[in-house]
C-alpha positions in Angstrom: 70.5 109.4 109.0 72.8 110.5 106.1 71.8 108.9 102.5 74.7 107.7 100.9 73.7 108.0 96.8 75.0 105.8 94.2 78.6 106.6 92.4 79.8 104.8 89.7 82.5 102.4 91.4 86.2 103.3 90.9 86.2 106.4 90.2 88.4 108.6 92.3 87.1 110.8 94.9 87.8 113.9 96.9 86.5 115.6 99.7 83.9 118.3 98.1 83.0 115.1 96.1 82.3 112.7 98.8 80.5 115.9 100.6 77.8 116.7 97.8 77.7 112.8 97.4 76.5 111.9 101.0 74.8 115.4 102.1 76.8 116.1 104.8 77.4 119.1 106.8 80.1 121.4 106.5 80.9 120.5 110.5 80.6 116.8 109.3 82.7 117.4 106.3 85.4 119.2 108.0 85.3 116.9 110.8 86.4 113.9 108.3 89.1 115.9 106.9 90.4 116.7 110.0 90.9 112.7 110.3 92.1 112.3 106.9 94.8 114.4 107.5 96.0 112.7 110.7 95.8 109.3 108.7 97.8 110.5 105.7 100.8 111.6 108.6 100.4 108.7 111.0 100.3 106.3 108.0 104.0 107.1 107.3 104.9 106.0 110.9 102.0 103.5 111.6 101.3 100.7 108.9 97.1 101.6 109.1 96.2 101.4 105.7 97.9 100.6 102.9 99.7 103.3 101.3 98.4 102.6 97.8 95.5 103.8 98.7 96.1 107.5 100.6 95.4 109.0 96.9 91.9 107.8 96.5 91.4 107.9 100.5 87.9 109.9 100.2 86.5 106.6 98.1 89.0 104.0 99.7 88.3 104.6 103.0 85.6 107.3 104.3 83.2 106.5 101.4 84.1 102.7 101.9 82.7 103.2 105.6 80.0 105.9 104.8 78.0 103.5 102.6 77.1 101.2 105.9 75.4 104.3 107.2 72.2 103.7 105.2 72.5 99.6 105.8 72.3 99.8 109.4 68.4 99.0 111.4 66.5 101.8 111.9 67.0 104.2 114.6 70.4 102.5 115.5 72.1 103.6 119.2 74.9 101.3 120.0 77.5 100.2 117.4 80.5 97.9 117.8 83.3 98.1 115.7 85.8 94.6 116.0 89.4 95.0 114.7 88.5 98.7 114.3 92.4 99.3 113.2 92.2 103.0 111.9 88.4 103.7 113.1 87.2 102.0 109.5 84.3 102.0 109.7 83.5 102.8 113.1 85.0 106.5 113.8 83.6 107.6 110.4 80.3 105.9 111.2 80.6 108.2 114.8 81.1 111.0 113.3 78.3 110.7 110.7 75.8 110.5 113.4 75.7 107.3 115.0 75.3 108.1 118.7 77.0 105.1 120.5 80.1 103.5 119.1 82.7 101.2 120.7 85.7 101.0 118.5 87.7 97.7 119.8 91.0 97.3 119.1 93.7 95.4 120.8 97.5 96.6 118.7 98.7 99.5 121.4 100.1 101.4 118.2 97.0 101.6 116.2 95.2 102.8 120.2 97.4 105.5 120.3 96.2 106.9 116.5 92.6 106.1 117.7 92.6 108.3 120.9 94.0 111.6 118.8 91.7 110.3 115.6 89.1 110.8 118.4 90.1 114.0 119.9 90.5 115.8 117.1 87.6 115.0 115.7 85.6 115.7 118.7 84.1 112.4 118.5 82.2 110.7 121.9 83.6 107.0 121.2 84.4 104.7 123.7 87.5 102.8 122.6 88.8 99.3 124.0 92.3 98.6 123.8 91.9 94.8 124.2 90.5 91.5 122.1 86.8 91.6 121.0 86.5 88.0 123.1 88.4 90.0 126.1 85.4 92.6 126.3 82.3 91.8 128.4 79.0 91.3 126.7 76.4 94.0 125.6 74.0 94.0 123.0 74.6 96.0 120.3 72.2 97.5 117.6 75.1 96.9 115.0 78.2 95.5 114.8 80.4 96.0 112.2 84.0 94.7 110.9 86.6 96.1 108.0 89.2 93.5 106.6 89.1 91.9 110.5 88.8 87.8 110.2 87.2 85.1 108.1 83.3 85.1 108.5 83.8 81.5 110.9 85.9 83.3 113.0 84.6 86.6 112.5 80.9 85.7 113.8 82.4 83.8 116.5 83.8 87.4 117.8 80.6 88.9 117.1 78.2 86.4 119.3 78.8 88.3 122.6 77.2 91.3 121.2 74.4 90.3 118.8 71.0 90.6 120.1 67.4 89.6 118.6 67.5 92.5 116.5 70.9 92.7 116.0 72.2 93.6 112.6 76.0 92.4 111.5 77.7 94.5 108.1 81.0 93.1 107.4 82.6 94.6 104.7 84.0 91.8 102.5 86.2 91.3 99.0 85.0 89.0 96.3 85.2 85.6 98.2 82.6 86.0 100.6 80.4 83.3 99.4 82.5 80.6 99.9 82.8 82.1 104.0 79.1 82.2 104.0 79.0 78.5 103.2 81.6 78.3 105.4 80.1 79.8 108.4 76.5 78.1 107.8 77.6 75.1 109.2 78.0 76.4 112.7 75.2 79.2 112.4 71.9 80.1 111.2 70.8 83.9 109.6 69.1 85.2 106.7 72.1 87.1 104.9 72.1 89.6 102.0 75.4 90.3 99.8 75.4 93.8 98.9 77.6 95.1 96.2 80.6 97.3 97.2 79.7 101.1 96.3 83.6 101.7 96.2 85.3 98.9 95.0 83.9 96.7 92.0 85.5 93.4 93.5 84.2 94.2 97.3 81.0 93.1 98.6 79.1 94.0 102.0 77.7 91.4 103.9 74.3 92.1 106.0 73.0 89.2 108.2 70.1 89.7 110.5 68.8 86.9 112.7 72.4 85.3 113.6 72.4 82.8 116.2 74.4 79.6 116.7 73.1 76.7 115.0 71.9 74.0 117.0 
């Protein structure tokens, strides 16, 4: 898998940046730009991200989902992505190598961006136009979340597709200790708070071992 190096956080980013930063190829790199520019023309019509942000996109939103790439378990297959919205981090995530990735998303709108985001990118993603609890179980390698729900709620989501070896990345702002507390009451895992690479207030969440507590 891609190694995602250390850059200071904050500081803007563009796409020859972001492509000597992670190693990627020049199919890779392109690839992402291809969905970068659909974003930046769908975002006028669709509310996807916020608009703020389209200036720094490279480090708001690809490197933002690129740094989970060297956080997920080893030799990772199957990866699901709940709330995936605009494919962050899930598409990006595809497209950087991860073989098996279901991004779920229920909003019709944001659907329609996902199936082009996935054509033109050439991407082999199986997307679910429906609520995370909707979808039937499967055991997933990974399972990842952007911005989606409160941890509580959020792992609650999740449970249908955590396995033994499981491995949950949630990418979080500066409050996620008090949701951690929060959600210990109801579950048990050994969790790690990673600091954003992107974002100097943002935090990623890694919890192995999830389970309902009993």
């Amino acid at each position: 898998m891609i190694e995602v190096n250390q850059r200071p956080t904050g500081t803007r980013l563009g796409q020859s940046g972001f492509t000597s930063l992670t190693n990627v190829s020049r199919e890779t790199s392109e690839r992402l730009g291809q969905y970068v520019s659909l974003l930046i023309r769908w975002n006028a019509r669709i509310n996807l991200v916020g608009a703020n942000t389209l200036g720094d996109v490279w480090r708001r939103h690809i490197l933002d989902s690129a740094q989970l790439l060297p956080l997920l378990p080893a030799n990772t297959q199957t990866l699901i992505d709940l709330g995936s919205g605009a494919g962050l981090p899930g598409l990006i995530l595809a497209i950087m190598g991860v073989p098996d990735v279901h991004l779920v998303e229920s909003d019709q709108r944001k659907a329609v961006f996902l199936r082009e985001a996935i054509r033109i990118t050439n991407s082999r993603v199986s997307l679910h136009v429906q609520r995370a609890e909707k979808l039937g179980p499967f055991v997933a390698d990974a399972i990842v979340a952007r911005a989606c729900a409160p941890l509580p709620e959020l792992l609650g989501y999740a449970a249908p597709f955590i396995g033994v070896h499981s491995v949950c990345l949630f990418l979080k702002g500066a409050q996620v200790e008090p949701e951690l507390i929060a959600a210990l009451k109801d579950w048990t895992m050994t969790p790690q708070i990673i600091p954003s690479r992107t974002d100097p207030t943002g935090r990623i969440l890694r919890l192995e071992g999830v389970a309902r507590a009993r």
